[in-house]
Backbone and ligand atoms as CSV (ligand in chain L), in Angstrom:
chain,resi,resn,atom,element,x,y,z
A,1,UNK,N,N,244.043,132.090,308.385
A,1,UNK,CA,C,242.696,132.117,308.943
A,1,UNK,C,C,242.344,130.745,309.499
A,2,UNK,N,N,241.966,130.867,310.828
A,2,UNK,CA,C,241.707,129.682,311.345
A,2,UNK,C,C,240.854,128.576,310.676
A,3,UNK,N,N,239.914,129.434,310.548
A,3,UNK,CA,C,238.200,128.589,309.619
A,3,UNK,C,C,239.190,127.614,308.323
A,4,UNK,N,N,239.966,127.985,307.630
A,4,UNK,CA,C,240.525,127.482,306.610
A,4,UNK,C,C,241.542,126.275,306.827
A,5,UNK,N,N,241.243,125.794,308.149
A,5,UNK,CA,C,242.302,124.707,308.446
A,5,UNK,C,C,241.844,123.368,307.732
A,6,UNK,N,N,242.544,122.643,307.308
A,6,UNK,CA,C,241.472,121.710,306.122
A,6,UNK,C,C,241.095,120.659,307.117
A,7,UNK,N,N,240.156,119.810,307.463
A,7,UNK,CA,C,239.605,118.737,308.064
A,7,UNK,C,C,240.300,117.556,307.581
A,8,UNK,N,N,241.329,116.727,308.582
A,8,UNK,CA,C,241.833,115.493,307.903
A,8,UNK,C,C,240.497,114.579,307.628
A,9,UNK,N,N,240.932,113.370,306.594
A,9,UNK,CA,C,240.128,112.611,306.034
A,9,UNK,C,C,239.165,112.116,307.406
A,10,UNK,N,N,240.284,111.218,308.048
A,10,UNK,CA,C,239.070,110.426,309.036
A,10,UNK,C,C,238.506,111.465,309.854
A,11,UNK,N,N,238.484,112.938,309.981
A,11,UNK,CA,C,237.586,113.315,310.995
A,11,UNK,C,C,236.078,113.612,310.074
A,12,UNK,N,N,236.316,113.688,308.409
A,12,UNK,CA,C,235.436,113.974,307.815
A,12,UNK,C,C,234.500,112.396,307.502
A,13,UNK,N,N,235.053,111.810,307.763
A,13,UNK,CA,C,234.527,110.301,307.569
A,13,UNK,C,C,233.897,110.022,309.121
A,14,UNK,N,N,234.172,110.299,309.884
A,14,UNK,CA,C,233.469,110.228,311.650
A,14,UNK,C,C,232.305,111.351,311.540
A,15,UNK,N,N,232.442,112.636,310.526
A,15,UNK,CA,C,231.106,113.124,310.966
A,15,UNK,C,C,230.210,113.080,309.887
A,16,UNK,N,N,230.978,112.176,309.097
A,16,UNK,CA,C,229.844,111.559,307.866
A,16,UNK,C,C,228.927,110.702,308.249
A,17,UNK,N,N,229.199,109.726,308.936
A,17,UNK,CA,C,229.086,108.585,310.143
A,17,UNK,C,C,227.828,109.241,311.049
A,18,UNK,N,N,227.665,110.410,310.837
A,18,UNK,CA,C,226.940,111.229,311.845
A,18,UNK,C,C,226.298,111.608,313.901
A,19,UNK,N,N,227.984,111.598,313.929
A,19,UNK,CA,C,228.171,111.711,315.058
A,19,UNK,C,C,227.473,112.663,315.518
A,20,UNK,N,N,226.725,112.777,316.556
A,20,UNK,CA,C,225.759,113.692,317.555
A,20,UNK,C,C,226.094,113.745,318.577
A,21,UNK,N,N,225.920,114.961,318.889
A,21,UNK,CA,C,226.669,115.319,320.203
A,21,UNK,C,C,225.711,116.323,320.794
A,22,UNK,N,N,225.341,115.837,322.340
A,22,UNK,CA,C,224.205,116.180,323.086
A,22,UNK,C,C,224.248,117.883,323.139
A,23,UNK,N,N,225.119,118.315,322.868
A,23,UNK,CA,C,225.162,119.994,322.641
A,23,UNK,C,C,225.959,120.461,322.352
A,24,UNK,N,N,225.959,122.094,321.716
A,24,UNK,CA,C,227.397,122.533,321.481
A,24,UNK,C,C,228.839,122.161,321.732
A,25,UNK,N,N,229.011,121.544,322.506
A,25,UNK,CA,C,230.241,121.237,323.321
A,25,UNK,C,C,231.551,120.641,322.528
A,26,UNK,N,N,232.442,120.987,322.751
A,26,UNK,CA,C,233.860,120.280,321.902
A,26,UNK,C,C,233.636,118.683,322.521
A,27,UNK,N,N,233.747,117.709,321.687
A,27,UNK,CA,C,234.142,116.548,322.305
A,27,UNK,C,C,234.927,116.393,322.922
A,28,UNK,N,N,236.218,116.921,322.661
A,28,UNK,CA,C,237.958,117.036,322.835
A,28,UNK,C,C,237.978,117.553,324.664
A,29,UNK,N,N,237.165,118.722,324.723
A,29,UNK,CA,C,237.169,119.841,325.685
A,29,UNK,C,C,236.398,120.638,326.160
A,30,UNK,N,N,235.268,120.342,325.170
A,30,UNK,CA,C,233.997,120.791,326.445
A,30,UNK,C,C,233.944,121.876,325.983
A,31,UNK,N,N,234.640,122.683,325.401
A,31,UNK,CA,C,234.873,124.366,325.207
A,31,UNK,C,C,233.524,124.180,324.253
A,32,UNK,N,N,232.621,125.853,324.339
A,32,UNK,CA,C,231.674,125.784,323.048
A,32,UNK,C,C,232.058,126.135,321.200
A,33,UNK,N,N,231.480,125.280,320.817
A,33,UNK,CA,C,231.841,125.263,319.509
A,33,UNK,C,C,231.337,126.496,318.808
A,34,UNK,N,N,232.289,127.165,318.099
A,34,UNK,CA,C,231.710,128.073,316.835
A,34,UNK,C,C,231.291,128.036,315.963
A,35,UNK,N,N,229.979,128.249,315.119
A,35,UNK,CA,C,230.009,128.100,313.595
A,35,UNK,C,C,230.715,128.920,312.929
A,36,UNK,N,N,231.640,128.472,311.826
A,36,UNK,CA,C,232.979,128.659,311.214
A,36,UNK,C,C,232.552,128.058,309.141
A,37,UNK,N,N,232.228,128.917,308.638
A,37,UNK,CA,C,232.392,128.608,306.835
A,37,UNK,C,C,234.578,128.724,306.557
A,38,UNK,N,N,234.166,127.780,305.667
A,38,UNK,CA,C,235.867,127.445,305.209
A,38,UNK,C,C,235.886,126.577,304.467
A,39,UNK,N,N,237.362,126.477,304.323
A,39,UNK,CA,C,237.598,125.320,302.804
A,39,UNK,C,C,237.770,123.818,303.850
A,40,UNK,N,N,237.502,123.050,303.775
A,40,UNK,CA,C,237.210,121.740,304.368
A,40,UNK,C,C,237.506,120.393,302.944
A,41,UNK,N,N,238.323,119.616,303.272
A,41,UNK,CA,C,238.844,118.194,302.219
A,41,UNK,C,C,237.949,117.320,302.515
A,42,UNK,N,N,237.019,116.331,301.217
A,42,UNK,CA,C,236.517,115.262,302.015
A,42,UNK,C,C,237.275,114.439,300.696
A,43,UNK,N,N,237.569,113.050,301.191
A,43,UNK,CA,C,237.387,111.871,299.667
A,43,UNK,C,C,236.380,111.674,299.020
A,44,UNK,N,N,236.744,111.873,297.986
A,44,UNK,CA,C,235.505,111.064,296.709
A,44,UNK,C,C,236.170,109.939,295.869
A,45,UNK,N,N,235.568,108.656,295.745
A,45,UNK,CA,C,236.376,107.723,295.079
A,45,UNK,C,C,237.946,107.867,295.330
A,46,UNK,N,N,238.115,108.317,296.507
A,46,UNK,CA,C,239.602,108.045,296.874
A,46,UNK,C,C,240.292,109.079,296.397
A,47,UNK,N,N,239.699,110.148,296.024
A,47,UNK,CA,C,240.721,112.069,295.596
A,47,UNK,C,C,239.974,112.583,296.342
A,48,UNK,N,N,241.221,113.114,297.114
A,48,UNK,CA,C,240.696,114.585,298.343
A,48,UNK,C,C,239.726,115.571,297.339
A,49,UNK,N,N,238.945,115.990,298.013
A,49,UNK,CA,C,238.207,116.808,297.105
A,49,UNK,C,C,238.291,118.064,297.887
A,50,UNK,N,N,238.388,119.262,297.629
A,50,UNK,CA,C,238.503,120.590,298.277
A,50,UNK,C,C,237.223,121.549,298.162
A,51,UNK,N,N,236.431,121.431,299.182
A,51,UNK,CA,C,235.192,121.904,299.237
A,51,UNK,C,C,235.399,123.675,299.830
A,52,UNK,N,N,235.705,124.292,298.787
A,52,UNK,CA,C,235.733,126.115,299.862
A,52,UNK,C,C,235.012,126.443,300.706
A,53,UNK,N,N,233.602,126.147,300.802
A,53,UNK,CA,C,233.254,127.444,301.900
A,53,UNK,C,C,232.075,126.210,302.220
A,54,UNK,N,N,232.707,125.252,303.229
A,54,UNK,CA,C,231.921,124.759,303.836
A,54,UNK,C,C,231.480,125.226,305.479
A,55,UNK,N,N,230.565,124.580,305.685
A,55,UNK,CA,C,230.045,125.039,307.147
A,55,UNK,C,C,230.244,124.259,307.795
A,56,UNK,N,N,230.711,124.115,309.283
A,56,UNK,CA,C,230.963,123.367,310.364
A,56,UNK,C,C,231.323,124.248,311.706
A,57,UNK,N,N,231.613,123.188,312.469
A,57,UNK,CA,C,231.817,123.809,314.211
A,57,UNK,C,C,233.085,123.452,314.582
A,58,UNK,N,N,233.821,124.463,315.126
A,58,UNK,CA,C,235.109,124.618,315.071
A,58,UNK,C,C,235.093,124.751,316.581
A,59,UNK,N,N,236.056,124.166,317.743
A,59,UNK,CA,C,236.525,124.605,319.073
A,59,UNK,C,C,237.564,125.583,318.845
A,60,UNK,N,N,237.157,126.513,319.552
A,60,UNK,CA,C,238.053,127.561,319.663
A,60,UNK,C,C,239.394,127.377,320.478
A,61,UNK,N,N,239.176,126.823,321.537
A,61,UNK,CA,C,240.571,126.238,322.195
A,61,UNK,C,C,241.223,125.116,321.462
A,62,UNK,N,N,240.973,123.706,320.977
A,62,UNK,CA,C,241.724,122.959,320.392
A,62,UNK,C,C,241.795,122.572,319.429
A,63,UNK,N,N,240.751,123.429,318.514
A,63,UNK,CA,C,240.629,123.304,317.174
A,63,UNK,C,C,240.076,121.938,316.656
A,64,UNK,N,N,239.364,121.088,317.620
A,64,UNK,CA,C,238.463,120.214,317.148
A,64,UNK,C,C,237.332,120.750,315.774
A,65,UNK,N,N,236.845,119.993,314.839
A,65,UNK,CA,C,235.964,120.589,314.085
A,65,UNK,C,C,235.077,119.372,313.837
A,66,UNK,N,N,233.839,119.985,314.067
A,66,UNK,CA,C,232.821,119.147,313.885
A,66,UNK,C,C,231.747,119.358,313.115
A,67,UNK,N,N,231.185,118.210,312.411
A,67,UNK,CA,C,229.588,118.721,311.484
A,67,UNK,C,C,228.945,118.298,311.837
A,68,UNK,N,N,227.555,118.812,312.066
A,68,UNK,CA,C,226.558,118.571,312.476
A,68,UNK,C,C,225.924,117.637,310.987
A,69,UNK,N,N,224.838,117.133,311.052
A,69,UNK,CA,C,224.179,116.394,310.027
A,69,UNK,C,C,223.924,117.227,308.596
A,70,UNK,N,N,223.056,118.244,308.772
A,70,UNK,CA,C,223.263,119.011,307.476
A,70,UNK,C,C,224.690,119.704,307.201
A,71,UNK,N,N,225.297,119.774,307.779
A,71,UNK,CA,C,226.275,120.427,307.540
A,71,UNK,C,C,227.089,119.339,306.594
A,72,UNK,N,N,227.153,117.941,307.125
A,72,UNK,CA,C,227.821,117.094,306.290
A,72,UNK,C,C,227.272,116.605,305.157
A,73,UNK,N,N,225.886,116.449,305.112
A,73,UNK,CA,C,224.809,116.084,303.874
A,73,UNK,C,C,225.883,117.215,303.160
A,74,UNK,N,N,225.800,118.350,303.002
A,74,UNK,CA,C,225.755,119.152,302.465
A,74,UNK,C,C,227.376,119.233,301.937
A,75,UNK,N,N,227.873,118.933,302.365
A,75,UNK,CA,C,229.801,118.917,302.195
A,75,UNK,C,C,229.924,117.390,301.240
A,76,UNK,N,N,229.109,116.524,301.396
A,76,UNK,CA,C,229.138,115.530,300.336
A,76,UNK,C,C,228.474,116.077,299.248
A,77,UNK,N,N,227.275,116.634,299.590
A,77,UNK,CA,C,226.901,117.480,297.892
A,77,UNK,C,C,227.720,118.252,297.133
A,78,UNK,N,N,228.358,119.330,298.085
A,78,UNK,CA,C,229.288,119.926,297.333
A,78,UNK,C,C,230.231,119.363,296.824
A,79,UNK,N,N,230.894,118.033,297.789
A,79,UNK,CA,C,232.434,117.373,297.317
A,79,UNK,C,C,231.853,116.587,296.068
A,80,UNK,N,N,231.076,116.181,295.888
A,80,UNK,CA,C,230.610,115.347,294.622
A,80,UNK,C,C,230.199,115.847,293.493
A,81,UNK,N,N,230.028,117.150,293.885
A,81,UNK,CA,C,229.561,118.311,292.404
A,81,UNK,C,C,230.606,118.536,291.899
A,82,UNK,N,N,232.038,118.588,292.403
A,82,UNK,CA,C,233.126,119.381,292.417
A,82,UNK,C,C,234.080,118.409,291.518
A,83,UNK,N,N,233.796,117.189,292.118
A,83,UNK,CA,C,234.358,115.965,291.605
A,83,UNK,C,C,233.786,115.436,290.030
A,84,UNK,N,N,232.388,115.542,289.827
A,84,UNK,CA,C,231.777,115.394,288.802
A,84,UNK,C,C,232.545,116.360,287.436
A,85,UNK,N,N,232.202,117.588,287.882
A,85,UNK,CA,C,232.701,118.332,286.852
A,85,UNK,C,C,234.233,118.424,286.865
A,86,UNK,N,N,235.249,118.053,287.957
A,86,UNK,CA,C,236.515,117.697,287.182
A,86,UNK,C,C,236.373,116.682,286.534
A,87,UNK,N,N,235.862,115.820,286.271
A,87,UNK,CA,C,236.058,114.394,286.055
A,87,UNK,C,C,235.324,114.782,284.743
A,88,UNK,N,N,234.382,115.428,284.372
A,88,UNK,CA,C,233.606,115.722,283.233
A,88,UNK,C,C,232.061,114.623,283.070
A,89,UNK,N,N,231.619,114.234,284.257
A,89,UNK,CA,C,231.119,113.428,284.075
A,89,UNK,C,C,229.186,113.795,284.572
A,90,UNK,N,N,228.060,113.333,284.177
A,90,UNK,CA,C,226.851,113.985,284.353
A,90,UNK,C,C,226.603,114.456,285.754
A,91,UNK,N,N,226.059,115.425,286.403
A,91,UNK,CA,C,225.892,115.886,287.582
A,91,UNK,C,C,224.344,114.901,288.048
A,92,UNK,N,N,224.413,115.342,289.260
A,92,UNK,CA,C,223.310,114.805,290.085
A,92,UNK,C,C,221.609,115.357,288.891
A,93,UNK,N,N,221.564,116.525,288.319
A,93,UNK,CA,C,220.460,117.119,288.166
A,93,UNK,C,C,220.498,116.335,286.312
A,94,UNK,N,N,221.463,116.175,285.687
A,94,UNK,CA,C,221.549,115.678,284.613
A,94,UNK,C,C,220.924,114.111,284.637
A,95,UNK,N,N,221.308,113.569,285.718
A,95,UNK,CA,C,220.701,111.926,285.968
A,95,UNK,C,C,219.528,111.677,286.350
A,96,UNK,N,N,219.309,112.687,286.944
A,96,UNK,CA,C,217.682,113.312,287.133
A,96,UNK,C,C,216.391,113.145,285.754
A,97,UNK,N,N,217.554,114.077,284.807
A,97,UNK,CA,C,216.748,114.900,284.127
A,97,UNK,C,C,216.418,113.234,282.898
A,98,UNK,N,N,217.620,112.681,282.682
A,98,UNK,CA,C,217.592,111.404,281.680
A,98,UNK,C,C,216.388,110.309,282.308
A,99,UNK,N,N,216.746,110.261,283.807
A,99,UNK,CA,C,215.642,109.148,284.499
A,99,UNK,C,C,213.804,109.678,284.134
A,100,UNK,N,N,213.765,110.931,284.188
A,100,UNK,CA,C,212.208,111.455,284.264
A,100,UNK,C,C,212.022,111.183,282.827
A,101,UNK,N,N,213.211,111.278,281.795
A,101,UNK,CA,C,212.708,111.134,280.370
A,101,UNK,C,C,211.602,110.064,280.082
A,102,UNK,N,N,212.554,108.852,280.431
A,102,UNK,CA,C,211.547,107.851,280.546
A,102,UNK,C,C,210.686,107.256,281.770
A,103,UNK,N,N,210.206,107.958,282.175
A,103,UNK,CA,C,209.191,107.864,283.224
A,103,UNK,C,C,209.766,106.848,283.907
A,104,UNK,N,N,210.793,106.663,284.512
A,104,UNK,CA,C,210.962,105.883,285.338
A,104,UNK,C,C,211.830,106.448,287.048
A,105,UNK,N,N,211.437,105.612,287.991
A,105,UNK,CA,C,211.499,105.727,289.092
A,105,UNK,C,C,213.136,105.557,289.512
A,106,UNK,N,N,213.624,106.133,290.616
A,106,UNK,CA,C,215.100,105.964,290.887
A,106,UNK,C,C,215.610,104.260,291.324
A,107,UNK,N,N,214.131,103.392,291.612
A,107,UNK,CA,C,214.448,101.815,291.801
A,107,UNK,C,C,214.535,101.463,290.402
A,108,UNK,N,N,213.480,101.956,289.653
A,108,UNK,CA,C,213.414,101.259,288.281
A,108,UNK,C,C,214.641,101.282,287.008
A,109,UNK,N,N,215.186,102.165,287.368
A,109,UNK,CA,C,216.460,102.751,286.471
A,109,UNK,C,C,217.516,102.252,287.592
A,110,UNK,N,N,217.779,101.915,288.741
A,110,UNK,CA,C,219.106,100.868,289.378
A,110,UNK,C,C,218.513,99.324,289.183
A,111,UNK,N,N,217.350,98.949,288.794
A,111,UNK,CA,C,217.105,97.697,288.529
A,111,UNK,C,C,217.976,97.209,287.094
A,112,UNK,N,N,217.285,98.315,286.548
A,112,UNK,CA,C,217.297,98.260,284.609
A,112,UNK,C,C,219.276,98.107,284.744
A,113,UNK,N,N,219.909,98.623,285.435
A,113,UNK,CA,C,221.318,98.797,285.458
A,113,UNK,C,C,222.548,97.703,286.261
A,114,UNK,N,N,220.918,97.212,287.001
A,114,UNK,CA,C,221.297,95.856,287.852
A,114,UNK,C,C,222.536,96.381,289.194
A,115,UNK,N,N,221.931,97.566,289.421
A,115,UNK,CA,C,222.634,98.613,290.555
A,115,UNK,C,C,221.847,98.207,292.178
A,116,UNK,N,N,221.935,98.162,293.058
A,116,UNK,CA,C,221.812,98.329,294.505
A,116,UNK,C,C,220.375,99.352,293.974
A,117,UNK,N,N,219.272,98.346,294.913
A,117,UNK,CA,C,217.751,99.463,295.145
A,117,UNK,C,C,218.198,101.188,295.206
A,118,UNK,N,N,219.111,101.520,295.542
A,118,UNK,CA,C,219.376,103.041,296.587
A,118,UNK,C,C,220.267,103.808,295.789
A,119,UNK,N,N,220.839,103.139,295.066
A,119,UNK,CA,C,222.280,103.267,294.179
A,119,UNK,C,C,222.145,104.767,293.683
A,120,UNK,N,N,220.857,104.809,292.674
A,120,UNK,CA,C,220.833,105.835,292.030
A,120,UNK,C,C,220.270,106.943,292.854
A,121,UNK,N,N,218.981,106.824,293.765
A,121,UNK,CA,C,218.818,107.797,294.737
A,121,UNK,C,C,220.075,108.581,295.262
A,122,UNK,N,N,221.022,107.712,295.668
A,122,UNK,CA,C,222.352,108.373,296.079
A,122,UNK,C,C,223.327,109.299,295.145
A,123,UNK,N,N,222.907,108.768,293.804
A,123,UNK,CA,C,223.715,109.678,293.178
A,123,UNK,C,C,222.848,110.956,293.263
A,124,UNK,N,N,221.818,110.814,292.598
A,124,UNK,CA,C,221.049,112.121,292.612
A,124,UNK,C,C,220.430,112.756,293.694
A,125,UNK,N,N,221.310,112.427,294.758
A,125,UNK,CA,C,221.364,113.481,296.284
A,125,UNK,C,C,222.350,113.802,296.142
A,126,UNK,N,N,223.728,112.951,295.541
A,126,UNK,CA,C,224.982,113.493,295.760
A,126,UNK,C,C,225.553,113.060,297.043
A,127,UNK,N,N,225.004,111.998,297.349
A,127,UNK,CA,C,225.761,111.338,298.508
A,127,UNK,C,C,226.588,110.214,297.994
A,128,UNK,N,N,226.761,109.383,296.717
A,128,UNK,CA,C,227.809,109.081,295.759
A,128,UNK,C,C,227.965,109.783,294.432
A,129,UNK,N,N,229.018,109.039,294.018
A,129,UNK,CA,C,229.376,109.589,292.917
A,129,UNK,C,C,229.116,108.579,291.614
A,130,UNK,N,N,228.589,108.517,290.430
A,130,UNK,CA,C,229.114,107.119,289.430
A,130,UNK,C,C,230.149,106.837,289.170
A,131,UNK,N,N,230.170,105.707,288.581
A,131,UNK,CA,C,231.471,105.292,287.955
A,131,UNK,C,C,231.748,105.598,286.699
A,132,UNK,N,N,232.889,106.172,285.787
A,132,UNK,CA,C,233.204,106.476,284.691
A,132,UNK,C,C,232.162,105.659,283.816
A,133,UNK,N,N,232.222,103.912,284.156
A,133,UNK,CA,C,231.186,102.896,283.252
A,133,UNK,C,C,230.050,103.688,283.323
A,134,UNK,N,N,229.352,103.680,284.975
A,134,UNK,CA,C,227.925,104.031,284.521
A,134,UNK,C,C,227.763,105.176,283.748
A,135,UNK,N,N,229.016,106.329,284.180
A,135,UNK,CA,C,228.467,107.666,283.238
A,135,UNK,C,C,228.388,107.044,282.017
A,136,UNK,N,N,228.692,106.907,281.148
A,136,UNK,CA,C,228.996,106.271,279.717
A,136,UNK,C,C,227.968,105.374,279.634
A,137,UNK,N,N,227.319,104.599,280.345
A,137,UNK,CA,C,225.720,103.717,280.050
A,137,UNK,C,C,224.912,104.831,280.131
A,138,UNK,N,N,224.567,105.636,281.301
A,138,UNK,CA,C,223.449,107.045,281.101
A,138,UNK,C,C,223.394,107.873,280.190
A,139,UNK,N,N,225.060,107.901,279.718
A,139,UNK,CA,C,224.607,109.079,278.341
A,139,UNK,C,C,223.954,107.908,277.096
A,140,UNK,N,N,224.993,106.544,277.274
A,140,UNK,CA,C,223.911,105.848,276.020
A,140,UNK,C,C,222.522,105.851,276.233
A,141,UNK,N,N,222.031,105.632,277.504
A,141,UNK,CA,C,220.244,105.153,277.518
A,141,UNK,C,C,219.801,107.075,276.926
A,142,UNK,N,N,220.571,108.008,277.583
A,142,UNK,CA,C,220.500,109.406,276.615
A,142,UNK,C,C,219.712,109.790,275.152
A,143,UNK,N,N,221.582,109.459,275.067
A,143,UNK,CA,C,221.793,109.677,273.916
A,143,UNK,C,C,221.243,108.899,272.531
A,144,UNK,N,N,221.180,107.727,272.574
A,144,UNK,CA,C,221.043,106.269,271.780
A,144,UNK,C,C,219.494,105.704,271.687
A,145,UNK,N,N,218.612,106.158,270.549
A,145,UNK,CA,C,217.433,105.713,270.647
A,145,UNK,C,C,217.645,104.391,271.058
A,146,UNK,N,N,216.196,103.741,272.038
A,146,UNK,CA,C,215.998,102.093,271.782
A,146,UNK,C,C,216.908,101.696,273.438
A,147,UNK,N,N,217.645,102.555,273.775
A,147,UNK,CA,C,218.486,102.348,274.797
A,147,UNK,C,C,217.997,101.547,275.805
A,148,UNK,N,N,216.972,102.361,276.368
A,148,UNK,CA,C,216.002,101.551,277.318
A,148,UNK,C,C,215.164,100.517,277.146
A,149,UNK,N,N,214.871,100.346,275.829
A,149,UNK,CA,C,213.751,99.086,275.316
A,149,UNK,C,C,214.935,98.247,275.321
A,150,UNK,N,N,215.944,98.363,275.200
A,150,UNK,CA,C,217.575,97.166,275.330
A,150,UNK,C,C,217.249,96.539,276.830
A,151,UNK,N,N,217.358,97.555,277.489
A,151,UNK,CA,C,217.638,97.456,278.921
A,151,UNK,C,C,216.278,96.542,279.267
A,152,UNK,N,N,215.268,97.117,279.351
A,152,UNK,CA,C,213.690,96.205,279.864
A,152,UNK,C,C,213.983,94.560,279.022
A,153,UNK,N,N,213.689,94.813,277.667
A,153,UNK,CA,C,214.086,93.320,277.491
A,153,UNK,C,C,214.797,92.820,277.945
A,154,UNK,N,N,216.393,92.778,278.527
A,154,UNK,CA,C,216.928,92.253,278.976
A,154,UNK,C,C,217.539,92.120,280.958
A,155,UNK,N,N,216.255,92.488,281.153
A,155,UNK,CA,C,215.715,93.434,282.732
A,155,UNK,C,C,216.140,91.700,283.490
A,156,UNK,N,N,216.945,91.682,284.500
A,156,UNK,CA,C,217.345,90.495,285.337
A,156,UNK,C,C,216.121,90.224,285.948
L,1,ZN,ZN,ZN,238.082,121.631,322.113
């Protein structure tokens, strides 16, 4: 099945990049593009990740494939959900759920962690992934009374 042709890395990294293109049109050839669901590869931390039934635009003559903006938002959400739970590690809605515990904001919890302003917003869109470390600090501020009164006292 055509739709199932996997997307090499750098073309998924060019429409991550969010290439726009003034209309339907193949870049390659001009031919009009199809919308096409399929299994599509992106990297996460450097492992192909195998996303099944993603959405994108496929040329019918040269088999160019392209994503439009949601289409790729959306292929990093999935590749990072996919990646999380092989890896065994908290999902986007779990980092969520620990940050609201303590009333704090997605700057205030990458401050407390001494992370990039955006850091954590990104995880909990699912446009990155954490690192094994941070999973293992989120389940302590979790899991571990006092976790966060650690963290503020010792707030950079
Ligand atoms: Zn084409």
């Amino acid at each position: 099945m055509a739709a199932s042709k996997a997307l090499s890395s750098r073309s998924a990294s060019q429409a991550s990049r969010g290439r726009v293109l003034p209309d339907d049109a193949c870049p390659n050839c001009g031919t009009r593009l199809l919308e096409k669901r399929g299994r599509l590869r992106l990297p996460v931390n450097g492992e192909e990740i195998s996303v099944p039934s993603a959405r994108f635009l496929r040329c019918p003559k040269c088999g160019e494939i392209v994503l439009g903006f949601q289409d790729s938002k959306r292929l990093h959400e999935d590749a990072s959900a996919i990646y999380r739970k092989r890896h065994g590690l908290l999902s986007a809605d779990e980092i969520r759920v620990v940050r609201e515990r303590f009333g704090l904001t997605q700057a205030n919890l990458a401050r407390l962690l001494r992370l990039g302003a955006n850091t954590v917003s990104r995880w909990e869109s699912g446009r990155n992934v954490q690192t094994a470390a941070m999973d293992i600090l989120l389940r302590l501020i979790r899991d571990l009374p006092g976790s966060i009164d650690y963290l503020r006292s010792h707030a950079a």
